[in-house]
DSSP file (Angstrom, degrees, kcal/mol; ACC not computed):
  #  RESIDUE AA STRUCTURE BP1 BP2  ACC     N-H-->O    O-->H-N    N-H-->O    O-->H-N    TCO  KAPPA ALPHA  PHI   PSI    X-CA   Y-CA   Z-CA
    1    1 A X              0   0    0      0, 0.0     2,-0.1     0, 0.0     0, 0.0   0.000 360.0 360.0 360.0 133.8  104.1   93.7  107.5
    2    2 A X        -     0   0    0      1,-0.1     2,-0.4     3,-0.0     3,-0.0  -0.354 360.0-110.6 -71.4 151.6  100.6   95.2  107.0
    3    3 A X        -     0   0    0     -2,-0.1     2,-0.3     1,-0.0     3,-0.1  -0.628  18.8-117.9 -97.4 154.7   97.8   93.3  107.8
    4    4 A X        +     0   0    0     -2,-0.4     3,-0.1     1,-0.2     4,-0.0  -0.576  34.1 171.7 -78.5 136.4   95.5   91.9  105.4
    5    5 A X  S    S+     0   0    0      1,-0.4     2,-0.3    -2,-0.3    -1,-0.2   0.477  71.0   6.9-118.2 -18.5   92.0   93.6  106.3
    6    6 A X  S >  S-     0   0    0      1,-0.2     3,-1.1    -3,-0.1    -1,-0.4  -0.968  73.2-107.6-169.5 143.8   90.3   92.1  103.0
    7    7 A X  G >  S+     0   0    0     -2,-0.3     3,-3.6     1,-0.2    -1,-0.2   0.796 115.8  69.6 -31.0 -62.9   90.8   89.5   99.8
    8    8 A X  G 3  S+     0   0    0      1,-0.3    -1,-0.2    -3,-0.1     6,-0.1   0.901 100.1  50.1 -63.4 -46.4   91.1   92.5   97.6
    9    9 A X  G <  S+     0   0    0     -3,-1.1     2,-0.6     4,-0.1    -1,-0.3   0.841  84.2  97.3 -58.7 -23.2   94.7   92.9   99.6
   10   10 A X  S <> S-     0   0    0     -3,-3.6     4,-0.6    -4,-0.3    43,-0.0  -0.745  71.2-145.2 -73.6 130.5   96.0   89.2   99.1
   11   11 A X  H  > S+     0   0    0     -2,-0.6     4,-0.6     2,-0.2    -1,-0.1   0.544  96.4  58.5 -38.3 -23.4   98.3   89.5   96.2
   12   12 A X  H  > S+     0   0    0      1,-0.2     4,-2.5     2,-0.2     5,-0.4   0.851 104.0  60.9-102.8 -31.1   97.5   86.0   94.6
   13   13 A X  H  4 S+     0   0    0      1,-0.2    -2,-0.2    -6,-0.2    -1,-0.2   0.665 106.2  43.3 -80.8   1.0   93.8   87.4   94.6
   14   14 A X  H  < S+     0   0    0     -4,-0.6     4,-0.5    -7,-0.1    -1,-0.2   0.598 111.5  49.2 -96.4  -4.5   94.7   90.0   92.5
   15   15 A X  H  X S+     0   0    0     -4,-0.6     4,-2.3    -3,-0.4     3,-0.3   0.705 102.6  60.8 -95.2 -20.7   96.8   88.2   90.2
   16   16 A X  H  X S+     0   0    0     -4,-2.5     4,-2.7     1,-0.2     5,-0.2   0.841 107.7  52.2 -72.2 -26.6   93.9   85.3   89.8
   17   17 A X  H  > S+     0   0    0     -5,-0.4     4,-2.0     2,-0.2    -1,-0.2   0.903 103.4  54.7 -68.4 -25.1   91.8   88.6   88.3
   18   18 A X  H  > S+     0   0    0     -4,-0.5     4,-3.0    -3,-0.3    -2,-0.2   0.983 109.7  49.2 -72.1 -56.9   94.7   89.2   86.1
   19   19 A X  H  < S+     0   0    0     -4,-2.3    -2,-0.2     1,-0.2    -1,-0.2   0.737 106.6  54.7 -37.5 -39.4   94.0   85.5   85.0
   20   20 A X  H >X S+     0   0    0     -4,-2.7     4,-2.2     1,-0.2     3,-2.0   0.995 105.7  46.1 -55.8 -58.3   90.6   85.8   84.4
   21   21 A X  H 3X S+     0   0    0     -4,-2.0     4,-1.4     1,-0.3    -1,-0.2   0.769 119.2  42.3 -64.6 -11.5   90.6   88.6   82.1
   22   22 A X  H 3< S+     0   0    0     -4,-3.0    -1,-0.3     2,-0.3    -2,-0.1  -0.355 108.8  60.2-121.7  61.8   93.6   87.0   79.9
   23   23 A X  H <> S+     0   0    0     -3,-2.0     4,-2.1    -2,-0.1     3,-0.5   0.110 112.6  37.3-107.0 -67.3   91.7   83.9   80.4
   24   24 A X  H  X S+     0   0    0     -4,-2.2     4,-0.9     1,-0.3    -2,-0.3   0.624 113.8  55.1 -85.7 -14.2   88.9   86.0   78.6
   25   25 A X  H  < S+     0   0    0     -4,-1.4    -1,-0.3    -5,-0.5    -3,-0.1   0.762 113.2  38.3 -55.9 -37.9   91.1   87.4   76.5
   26   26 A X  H >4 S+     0   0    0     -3,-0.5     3,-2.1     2,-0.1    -2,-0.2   0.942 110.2  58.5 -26.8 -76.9   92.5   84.1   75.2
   27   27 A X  H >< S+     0   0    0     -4,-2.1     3,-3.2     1,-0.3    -2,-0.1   0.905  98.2  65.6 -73.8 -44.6   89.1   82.2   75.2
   28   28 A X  T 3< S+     0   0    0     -4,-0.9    -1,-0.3     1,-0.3    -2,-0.1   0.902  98.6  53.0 -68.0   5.0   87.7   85.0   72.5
   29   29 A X  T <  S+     0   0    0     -3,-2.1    -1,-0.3    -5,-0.0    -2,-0.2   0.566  85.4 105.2 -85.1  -7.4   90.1   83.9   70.0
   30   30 A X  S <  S-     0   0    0     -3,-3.2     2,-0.2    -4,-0.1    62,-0.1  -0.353  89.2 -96.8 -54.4 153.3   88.9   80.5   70.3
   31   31 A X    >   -     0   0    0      1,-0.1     3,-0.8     2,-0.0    -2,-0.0  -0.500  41.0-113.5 -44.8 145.2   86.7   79.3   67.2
   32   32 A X  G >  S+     0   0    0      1,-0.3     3,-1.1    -2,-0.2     4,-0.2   0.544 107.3  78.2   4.1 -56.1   82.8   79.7   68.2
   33   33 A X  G >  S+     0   0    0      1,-0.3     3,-0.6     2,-0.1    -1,-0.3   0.712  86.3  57.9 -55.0 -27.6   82.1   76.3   68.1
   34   34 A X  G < > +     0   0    0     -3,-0.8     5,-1.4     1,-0.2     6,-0.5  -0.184  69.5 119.7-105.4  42.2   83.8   75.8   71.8
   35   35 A X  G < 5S+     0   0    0     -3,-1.1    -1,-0.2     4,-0.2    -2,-0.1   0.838  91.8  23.1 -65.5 -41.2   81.2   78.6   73.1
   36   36 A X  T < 5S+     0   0    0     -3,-0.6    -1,-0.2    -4,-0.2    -2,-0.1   0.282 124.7  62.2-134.7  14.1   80.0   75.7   75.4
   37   37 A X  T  >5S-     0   0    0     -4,-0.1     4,-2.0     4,-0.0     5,-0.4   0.309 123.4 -18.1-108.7 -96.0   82.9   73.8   75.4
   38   38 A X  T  45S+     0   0    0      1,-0.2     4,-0.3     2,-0.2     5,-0.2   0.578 128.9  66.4 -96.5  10.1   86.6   74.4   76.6
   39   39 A X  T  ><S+     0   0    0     -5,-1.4     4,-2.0     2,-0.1    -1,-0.2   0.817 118.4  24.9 -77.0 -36.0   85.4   78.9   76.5
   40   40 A X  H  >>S+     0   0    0     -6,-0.5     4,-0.9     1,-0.2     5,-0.5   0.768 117.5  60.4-100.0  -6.7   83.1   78.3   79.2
   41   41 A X  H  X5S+     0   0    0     -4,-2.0     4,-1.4    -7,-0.2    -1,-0.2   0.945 115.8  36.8 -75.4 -29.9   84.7   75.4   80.6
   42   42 A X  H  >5S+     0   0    0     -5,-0.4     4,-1.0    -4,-0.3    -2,-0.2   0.992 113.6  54.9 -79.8 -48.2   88.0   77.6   81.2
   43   43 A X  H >X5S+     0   0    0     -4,-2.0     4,-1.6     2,-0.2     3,-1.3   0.858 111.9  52.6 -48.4 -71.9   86.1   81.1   82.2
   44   44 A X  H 3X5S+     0   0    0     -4,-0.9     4,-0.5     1,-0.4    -2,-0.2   0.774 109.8  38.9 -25.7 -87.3   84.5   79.0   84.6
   45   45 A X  H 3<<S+     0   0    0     -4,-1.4    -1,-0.4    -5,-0.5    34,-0.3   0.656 116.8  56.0 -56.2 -19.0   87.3   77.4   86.3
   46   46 A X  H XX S+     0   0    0     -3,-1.3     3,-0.7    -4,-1.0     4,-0.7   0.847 109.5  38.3 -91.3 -37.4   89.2   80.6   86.2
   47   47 A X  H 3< S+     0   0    0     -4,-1.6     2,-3.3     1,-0.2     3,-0.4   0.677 101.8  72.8 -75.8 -79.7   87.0   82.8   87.7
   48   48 A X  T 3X S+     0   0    0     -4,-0.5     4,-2.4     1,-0.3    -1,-0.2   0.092  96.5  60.2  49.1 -47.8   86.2   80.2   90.2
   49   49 A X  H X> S+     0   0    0     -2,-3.3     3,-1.0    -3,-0.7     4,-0.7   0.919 110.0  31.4 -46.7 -92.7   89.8   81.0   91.4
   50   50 A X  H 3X S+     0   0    0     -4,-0.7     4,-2.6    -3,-0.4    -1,-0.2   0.657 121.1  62.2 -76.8 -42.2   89.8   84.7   92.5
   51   51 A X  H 3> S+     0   0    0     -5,-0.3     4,-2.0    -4,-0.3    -1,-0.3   0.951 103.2  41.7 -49.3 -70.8   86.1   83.7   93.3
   52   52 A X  H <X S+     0   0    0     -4,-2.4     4,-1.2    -3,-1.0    -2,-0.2   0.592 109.5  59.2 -43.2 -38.6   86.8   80.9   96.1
   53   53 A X  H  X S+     0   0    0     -4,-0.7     4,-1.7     2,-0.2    -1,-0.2   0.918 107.6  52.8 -39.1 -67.0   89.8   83.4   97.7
   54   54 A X  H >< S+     0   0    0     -4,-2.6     3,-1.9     1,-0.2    -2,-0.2   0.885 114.4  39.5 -33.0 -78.1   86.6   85.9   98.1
   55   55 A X  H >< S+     0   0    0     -4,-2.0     3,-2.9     1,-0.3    -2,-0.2   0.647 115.6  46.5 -76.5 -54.2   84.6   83.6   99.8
   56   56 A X  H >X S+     0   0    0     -4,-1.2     3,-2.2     1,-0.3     4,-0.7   0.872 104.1  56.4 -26.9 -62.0   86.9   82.0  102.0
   57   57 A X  T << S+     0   0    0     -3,-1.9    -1,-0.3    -4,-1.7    -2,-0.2   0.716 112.7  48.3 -64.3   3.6   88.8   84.8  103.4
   58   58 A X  T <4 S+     0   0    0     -3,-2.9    -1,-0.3     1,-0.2    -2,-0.2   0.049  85.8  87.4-135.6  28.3   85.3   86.1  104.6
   59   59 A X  T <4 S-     0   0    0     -3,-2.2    -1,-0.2     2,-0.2    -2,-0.1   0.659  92.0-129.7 -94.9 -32.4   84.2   82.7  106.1
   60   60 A X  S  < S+     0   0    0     -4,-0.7     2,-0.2     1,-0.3    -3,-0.1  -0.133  72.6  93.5 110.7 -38.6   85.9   83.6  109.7
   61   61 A X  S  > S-     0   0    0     -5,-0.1     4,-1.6     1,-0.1    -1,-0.3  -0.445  72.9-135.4 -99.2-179.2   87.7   80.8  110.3
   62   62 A X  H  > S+     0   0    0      2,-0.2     4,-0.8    -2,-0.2    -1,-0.1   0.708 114.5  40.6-102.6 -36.8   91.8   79.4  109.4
   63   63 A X  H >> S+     0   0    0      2,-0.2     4,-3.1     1,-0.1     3,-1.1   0.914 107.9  55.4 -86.2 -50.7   90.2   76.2  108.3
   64   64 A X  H 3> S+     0   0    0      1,-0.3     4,-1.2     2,-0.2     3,-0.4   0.877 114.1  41.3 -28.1 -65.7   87.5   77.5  106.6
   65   65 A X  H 3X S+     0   0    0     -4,-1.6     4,-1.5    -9,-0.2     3,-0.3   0.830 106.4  60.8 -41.3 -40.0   89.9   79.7  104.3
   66   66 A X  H <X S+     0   0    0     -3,-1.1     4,-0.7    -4,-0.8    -1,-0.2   0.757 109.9  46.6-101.6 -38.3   92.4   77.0  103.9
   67   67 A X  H  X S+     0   0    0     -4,-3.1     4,-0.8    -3,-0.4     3,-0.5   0.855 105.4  55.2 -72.7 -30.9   89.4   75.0  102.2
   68   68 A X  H  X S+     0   0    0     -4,-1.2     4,-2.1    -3,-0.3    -2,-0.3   0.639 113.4  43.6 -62.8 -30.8   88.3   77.5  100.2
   69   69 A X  H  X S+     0   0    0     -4,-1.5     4,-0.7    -5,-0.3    -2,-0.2   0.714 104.4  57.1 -75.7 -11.0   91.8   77.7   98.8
   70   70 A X  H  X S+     0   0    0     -4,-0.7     4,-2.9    -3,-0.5    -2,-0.2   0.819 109.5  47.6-102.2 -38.3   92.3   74.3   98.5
   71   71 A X  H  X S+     0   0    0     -4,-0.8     4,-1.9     1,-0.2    -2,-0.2   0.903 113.8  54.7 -42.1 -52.7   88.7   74.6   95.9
   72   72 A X  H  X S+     0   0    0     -4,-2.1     4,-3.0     2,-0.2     5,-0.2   0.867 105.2  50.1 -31.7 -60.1   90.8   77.6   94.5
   73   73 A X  H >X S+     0   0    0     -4,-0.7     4,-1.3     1,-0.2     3,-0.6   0.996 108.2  52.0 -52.2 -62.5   93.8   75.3   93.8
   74   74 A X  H >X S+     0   0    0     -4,-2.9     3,-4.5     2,-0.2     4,-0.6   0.898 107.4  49.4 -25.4 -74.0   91.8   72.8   92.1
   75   75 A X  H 3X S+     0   0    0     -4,-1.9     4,-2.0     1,-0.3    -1,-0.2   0.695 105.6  55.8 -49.0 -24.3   90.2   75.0   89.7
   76   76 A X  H << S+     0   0    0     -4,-3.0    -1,-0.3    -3,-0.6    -2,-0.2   0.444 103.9  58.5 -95.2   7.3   93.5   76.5   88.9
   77   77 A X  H <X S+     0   0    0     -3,-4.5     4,-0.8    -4,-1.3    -2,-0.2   0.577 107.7  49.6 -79.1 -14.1   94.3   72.7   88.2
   78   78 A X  H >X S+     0   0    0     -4,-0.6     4,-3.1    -5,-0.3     3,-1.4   0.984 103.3  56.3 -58.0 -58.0   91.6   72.9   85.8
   79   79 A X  H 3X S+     0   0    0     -4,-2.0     4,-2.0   -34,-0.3    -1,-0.2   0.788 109.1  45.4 -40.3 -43.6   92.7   75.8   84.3
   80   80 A X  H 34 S+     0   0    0     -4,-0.2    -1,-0.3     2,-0.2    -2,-0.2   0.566 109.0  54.4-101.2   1.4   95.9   74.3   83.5
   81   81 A X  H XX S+     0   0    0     -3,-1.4     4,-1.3    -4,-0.8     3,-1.0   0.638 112.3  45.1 -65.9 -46.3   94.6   71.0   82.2
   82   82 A X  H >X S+     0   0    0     -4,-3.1     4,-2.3     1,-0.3     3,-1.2   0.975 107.1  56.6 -71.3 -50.3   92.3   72.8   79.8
   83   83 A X  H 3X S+     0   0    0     -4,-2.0     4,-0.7     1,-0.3    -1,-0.3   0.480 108.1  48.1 -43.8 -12.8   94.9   75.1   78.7
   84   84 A X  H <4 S+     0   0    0     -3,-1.0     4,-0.4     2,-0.2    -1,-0.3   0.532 114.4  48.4-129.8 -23.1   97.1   72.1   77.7
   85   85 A X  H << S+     0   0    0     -4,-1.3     4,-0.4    -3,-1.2    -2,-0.2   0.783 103.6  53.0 -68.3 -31.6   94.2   70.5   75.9
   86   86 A X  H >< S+     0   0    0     -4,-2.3     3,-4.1     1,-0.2     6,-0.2   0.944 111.0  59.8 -86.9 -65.8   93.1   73.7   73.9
   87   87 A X  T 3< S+     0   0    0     -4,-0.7    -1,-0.2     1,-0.3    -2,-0.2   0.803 108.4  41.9 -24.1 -36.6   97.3   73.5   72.8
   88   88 A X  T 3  S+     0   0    0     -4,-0.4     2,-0.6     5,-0.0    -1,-0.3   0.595  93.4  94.4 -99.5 -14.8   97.0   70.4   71.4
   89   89 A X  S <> S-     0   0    0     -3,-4.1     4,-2.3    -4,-0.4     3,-0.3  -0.499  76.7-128.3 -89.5 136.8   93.7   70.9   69.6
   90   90 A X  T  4 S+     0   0    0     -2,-0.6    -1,-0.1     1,-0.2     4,-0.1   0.741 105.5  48.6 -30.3 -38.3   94.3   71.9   65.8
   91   91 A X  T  4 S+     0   0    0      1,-0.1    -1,-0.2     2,-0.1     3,-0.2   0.729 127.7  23.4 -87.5 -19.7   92.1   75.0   65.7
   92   92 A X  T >4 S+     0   0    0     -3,-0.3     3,-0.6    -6,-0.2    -3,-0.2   0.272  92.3  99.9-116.1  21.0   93.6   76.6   69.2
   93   93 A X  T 3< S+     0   0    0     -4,-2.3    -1,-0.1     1,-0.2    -3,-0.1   0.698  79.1  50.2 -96.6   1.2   96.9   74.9   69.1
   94   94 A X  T 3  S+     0   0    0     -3,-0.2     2,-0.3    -4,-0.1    -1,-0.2   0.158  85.8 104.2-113.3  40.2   99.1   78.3   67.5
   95   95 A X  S <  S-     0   0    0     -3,-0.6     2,-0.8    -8,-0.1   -69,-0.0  -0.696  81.5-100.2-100.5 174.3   97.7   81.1   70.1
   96   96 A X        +     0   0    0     -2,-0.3     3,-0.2     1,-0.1    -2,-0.1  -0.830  42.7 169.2-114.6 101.3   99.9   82.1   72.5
   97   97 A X     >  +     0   0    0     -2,-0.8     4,-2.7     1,-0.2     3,-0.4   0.243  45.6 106.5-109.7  28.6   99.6   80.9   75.8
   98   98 A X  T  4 S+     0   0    0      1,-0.3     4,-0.3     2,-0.2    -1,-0.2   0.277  87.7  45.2 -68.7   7.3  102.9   82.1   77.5
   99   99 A X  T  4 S+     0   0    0     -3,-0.2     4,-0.4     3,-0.1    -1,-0.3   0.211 108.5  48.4-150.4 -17.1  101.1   84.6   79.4
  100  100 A X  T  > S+     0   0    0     -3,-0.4     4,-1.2     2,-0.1    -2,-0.2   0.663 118.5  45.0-102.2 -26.5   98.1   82.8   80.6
  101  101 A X  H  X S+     0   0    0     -4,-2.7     4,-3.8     2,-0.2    -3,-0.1   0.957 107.0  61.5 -82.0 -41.6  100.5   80.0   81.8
  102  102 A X  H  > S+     0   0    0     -4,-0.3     4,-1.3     1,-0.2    -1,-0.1   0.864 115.7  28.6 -35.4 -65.3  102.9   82.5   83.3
  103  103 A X  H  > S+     0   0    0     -4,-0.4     4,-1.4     2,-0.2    -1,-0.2   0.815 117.0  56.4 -84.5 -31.1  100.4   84.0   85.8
  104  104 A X  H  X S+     0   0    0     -4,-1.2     4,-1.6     2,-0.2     5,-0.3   0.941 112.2  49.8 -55.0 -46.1   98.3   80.7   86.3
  105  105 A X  H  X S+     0   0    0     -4,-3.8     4,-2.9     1,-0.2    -2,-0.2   0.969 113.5  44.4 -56.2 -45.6  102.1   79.2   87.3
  106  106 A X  H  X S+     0   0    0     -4,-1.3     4,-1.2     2,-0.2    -1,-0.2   0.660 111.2  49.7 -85.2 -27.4  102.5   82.1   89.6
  107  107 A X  H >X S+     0   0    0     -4,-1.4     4,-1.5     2,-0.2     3,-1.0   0.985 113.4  56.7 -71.6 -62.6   98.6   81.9   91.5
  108  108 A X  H 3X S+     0   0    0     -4,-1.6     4,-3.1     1,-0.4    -2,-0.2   0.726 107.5  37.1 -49.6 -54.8   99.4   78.3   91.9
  109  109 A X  H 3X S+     0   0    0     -4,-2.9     4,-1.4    -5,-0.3    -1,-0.4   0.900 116.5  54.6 -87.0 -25.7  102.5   78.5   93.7
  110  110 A X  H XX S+     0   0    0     -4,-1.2     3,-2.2    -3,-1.0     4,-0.5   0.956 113.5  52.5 -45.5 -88.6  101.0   81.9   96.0
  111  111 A X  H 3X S+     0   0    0     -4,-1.5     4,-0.8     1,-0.3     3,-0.5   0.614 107.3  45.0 -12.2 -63.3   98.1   79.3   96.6
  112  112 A X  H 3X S+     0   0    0     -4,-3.1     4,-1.3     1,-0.2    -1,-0.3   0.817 111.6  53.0 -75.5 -19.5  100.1   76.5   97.8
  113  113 A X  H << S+     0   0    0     -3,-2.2     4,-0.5    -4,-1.4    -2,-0.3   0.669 111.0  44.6 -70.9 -14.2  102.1   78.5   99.9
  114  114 A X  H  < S+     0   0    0     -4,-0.5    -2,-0.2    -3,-0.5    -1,-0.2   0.476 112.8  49.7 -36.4 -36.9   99.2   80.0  101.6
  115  115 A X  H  < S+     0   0    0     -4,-0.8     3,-0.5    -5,-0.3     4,-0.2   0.836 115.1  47.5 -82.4 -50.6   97.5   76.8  101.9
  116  116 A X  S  < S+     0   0    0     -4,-1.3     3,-0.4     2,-0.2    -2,-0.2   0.729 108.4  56.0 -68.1 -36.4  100.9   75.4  103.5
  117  117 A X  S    S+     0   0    0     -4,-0.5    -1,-0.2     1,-0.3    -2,-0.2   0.511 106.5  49.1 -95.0   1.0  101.3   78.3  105.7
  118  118 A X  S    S+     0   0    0     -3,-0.5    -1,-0.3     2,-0.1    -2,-0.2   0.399  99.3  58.3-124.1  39.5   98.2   77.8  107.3
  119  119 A X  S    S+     0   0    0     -3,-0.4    -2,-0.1    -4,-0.2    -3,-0.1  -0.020 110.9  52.1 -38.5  -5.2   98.2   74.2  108.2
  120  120 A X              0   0    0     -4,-0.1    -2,-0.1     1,-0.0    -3,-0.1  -0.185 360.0 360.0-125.0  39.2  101.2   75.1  110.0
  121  121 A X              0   0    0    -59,-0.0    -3,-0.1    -5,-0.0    -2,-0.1   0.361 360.0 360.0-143.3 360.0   99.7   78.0  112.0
């Protein structure tokens, strides 16, 4: 197995970049009016993700990362709370979010296995 020399290597931080941008890809089909509601609340919490990863892997320490991932995780419980609110609302509830849920599912479960495999290392 190679070793990871830098975030930009972790797999689940390059798939949380995928998220942003069809995060932002999503969000600019939103109506206008949620400019400073659930568009920035989601960009936010999504990069936040890919963001936390950075900063973490480059902190030095096994806990130190493990906390920054656990921030990570969170946000990508944001992410998937807002996403299941903007479904339900009337103006965003017929876009298509099979593809933002799809790779949000997929950070999420990288993320807790990462998190899991170092609390036992």
């Amino acid at each position: 197995m190679d070793k990871i020399h830098s975030y930009r290597d972790l797999v689940v931080w390059q798939r949380s970049i995928e998220l942003v941008i069809e995060i932002y890809t999503l969000t600019d089909r939103f109506p206008k009016e949620e400019i400073y509601g659930l568009i920035s609340q989601l960009r936010r919490a999504a990069v936040s993700i890919p963001s936390n990863i950075a900063e973490g892997r480059y902190r030095g320490t096994r806990k130190d990362f493990r906390q920054f991932l656990l921030n990570a995780y969170g946000s990508g419980a944001e992410v998937e709370t807002q996403l299941v609110i903007a479904n339900k609302l009337p103006k965003t509830k017929n876009l298509n979010y099979v593809r933002a849920n799809k790779i949000l599912d997929e950070v999420m479960l990288m993320l807790n296995s990462l998190i899991k495999k170092l609390e036992t290392s």
